[in-house]
N, C-alpha and C positions, 0 to 999 in steps of 0.2 A: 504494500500500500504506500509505504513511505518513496520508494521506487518511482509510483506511478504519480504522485504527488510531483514529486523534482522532476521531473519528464515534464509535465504539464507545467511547473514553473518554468522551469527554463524555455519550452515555445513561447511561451506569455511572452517571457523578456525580449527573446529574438523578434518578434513580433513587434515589440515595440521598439524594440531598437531598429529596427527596417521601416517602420513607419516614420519615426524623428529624422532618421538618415534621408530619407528620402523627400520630407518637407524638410530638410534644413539645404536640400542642394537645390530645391524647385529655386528658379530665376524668373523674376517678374519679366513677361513677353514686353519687349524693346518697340517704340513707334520710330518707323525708319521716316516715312515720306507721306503729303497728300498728291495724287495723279489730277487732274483737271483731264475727264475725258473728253465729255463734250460740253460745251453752251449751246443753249438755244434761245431766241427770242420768240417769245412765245406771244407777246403783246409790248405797248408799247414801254409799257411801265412794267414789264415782266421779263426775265432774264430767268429761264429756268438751269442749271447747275447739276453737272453729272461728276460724281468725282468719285476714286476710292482713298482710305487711308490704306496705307502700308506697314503689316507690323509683324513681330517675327516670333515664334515661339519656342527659345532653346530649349527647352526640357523633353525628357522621353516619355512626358507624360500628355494626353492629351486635356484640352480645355475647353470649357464654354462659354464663347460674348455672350453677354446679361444685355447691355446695352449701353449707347454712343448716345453722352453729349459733348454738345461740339456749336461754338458760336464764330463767327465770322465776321472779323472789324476788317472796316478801311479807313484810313486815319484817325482810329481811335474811335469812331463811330460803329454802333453793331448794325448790322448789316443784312445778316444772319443768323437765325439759330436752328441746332439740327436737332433734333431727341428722337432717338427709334431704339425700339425694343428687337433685339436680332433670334438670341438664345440660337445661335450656330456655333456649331462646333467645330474645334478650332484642332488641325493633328500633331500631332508633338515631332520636333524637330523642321516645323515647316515655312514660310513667308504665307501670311493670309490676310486677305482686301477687305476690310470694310465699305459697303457701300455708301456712298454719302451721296442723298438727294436735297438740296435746295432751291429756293427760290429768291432772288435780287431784284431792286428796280433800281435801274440807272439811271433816275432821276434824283433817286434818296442821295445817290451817289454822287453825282455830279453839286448835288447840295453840298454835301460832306465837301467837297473840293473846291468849295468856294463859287462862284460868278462867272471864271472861267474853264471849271469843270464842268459846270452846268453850257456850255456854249465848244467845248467841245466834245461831248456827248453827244450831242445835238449834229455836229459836223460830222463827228471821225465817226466811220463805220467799223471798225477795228477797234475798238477802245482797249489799251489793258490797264486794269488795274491791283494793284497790291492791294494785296489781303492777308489779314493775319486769321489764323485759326487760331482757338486757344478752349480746351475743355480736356474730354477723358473717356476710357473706355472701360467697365468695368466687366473683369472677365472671372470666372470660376472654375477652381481647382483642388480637388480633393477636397468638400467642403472649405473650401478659405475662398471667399472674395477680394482681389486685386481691382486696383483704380490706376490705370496706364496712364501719365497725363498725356495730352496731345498738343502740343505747341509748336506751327509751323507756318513760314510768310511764303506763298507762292504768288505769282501772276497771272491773273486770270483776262483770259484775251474773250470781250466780248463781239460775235458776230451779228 
């Protein structure tokens, strides 16, 4: 009995020892980059916004996005905001894309830029503007929930 007692402790241990070993080496998944796929002008005061985040997940274990929030300034002004609920699953050791849908009006925009933003808006058919993202992605693993922040300035060329 005492036999089968220590047997049984000692898997307990290993057990737990495998479990701590293996949540102390998980690595919070990295945001590498946002892609801007496509724009579209959809109206005149509507710029709708296809984009993915990029982000990377070294562990051998696999994960799941909860969900992306994600706001979108142009000089300091919001511009945008994204909140989607995903719950995708995420494979371990992989690069995987967040989808990001938004919508802009490039009038708000041209406001933000002053008098002469507003008048080449209006001109340029091509307009690019900078934009900053800044929010997070929260993803789950092994019961633990992670907050990735996401903070990135791309240029976004409106057609």
């Amino acid at each position: 009995m005492k036999k089968l007692a220590f047997i049984l402790f000692m898997l307990v241990l290993i057990g737990f020892g495998v479990y701590y070993y293996i949540l102390k080496s998980f690595k919070a998944p990295e945001f590498k980059e946002i892609r801007i796929l496509n724009t579209e002008m959809i109206a005149f005061n509507k710029v709708k916004v296809d984009a993915v985040a990029i982000l990377l997940n070294p562990n051998n274990q696999n994960a799941i996005l909860l969900n992306t929030e994600v706001k979108a300034y142009s000089k300091n002004e919001l511009i945008a905001n994204v909140s989607q609920t995903n719950g995708v699953k995420i494979e371990a050791n992989k690069e995987f894309q967040i989808p990001l849908l938004f919508e802009i009006n490039p009038i708000q925009i041209g406001i933000t830029h002053g008098l002469s933003g507003i008048f080449e808006n209006m001109l340029d058919e091509n307009k690019t503007i900078e934009v900053r993202f800044e929010g997070y992605c929260r993803i789950k693993t092994m019961n633990t929930v992670q907050e990735i922040p996401i903070l990135y300035t791309e240029s976004i060329k409106i057609k």
